[in-house]
C-alpha positions as CSV (number, residue, x, y, z in Angstrom):
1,X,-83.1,-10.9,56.0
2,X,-82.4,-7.3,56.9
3,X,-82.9,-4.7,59.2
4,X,-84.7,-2.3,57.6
5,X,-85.9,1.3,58.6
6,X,-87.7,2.1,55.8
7,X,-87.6,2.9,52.2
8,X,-87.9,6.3,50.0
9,X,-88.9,6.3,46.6
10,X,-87.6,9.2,44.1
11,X,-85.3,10.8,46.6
12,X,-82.8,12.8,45.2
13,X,-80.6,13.7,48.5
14,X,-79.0,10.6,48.2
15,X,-76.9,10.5,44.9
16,X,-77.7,11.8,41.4
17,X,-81.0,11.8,39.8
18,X,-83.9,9.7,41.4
19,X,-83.0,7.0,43.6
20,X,-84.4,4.7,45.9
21,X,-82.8,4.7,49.1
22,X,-82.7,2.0,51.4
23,X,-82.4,2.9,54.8
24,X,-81.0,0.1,57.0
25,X,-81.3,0.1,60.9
26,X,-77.4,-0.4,63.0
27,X,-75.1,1.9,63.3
28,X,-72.2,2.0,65.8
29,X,-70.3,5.3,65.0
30,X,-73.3,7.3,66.5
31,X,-71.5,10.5,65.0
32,X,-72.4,14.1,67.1
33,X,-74.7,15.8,64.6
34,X,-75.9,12.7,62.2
35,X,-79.0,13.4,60.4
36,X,-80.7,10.4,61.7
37,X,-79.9,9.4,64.8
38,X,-83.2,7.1,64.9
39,X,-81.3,4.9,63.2
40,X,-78.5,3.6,65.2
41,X,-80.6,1.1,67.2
42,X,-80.0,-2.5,65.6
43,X,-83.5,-3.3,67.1
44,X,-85.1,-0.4,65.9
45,X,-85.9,-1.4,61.8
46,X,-87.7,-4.5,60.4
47,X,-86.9,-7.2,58.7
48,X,-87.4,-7.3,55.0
49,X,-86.2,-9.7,52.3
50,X,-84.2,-9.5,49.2
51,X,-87.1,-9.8,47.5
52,X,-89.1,-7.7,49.3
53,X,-86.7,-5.0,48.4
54,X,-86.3,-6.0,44.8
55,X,-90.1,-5.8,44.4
56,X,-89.8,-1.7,45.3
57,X,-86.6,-1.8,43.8
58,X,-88.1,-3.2,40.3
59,X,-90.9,-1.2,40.4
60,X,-89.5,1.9,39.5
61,X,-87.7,1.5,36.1
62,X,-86.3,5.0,35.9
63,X,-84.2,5.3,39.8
64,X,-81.0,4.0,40.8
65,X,-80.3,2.8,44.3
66,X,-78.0,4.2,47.3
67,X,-78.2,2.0,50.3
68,X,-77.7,4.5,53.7
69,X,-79.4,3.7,57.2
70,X,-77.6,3.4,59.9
71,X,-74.8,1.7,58.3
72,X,-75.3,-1.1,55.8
73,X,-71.3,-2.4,56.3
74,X,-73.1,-3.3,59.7
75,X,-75.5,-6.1,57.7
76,X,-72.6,-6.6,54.7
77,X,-74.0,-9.8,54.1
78,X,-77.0,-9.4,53.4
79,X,-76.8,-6.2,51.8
80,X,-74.0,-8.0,49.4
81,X,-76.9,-9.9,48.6
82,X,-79.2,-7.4,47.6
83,X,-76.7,-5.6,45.8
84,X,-76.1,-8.9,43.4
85,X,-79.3,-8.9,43.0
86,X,-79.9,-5.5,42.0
87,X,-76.9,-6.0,39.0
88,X,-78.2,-9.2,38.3
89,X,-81.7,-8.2,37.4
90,X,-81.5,-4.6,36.8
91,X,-79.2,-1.9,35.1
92,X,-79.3,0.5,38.4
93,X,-75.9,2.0,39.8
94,X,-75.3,1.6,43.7
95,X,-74.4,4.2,45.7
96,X,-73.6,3.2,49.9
97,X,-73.0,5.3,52.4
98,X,-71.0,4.2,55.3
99,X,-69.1,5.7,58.3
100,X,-66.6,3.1,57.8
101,X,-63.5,4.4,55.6
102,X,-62.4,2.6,52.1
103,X,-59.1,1.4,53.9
104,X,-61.1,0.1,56.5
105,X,-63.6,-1.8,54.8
106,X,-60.3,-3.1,52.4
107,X,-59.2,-4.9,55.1
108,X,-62.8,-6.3,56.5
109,X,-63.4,-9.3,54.1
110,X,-67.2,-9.5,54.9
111,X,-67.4,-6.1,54.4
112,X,-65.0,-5.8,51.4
113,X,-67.5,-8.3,49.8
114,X,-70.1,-5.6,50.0
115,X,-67.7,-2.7,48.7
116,X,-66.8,-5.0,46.0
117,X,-70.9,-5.2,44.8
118,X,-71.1,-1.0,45.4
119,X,-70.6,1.3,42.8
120,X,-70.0,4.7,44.5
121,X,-69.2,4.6,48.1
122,X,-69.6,7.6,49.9
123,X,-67.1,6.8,53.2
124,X,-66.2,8.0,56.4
125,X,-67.7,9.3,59.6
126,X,-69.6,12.6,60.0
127,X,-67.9,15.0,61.9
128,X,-69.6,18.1,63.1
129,X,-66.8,20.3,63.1
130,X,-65.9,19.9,59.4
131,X,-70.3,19.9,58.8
132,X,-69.7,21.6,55.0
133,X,-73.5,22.3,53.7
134,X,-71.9,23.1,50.5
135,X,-71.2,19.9,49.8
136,X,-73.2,17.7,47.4
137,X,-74.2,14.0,48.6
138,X,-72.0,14.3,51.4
139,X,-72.0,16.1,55.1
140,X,-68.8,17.0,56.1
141,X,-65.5,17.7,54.1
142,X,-63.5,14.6,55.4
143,X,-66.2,12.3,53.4
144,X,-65.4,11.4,50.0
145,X,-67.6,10.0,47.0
146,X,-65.7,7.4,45.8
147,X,-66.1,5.1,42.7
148,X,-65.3,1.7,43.5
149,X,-64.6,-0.4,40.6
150,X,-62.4,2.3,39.3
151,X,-60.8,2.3,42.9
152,X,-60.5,-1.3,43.1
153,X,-58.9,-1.6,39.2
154,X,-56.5,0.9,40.1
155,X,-56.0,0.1,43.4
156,X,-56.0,3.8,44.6
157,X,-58.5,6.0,45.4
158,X,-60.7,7.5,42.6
159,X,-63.0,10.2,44.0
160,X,-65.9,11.8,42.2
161,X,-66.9,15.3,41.9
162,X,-69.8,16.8,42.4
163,X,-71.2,20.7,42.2
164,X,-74.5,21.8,43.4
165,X,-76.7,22.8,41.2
166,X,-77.3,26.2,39.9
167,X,-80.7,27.4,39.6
């Protein structure tokens, strides 16, 4: 089971193109100026199954996935578990957000199981005083939008680019 704050449909904050994000409840890096504060508290979200999720999840053919919360490397277990579901049954791309670093979460083996499942993590911790609101899928220029098989094939960093959109 897991913790659960709730779930948007067709969001496109979260990643590119329509995505249903998965907003998990925990978070222990309580970074000054995060957009959702509400969801720090490990008590505060509900519990939902795997296949609870995978019903939403399957329901919309067309939208990937980006798991965010509170932190999802704070449930890495059962977020894993969704995520090899999600591959398993689908053709949707992952994208995770986490205050946790890639080195960090290298070095965490119930977390590196989860990072091993993502494809695109966006990683680190929030910090106001590098807040950048030019920045696409990201809040603050220390985070980096990182693709993870590539990453872990190479073993080195492979970011990702992206520019906003110009009306």
């Amino acid at each position: 089971m897991l913790l659960i704050m709730g779930i948007i449909e067709d969001t496109m904050v979260d990643g590119p193109g329509f995505r249903t994000a998965i907003y998990c409840a925990g978070c222990r890096h309580q970074c000054p100026g995060c957009h959702n504060p509400q969801s720090w508290d490990f008590d505060g979200g509900h519990p939902m199954s795997t296949e609870d999720i995978m019903r939403i999840i399957e329901a919309d053919p067309y939208a990937n996935v980006t798991f965010s919360g509170g932190d999802p490397m704070y449930q890495p277990e059962g977020f894993a578990e969704l995520a090899r579901a999600i591959h398993e049954r689908t053709k949707k791309d992952i994208w995770c957000y986490t205050g946790f670093t890639f080195e960090q979460l290298l070095h965490n083996p119930r977390q590196r199981a989860l990072l091993e499942q993502v494809d695109v993590l966006v990683d680190g911790p929030f910090i106001k005083a590098l807040r950048d609101e030019t920045l696409v899928f990201r809040g603050s220029r220390n985070q980096r939008i990182i693709d993870v098989q590539a990453s872990l094939s190479e073993g080195k960093i492979v970011t990702l680019e992206y520019s906003p959109a110009v009306p």
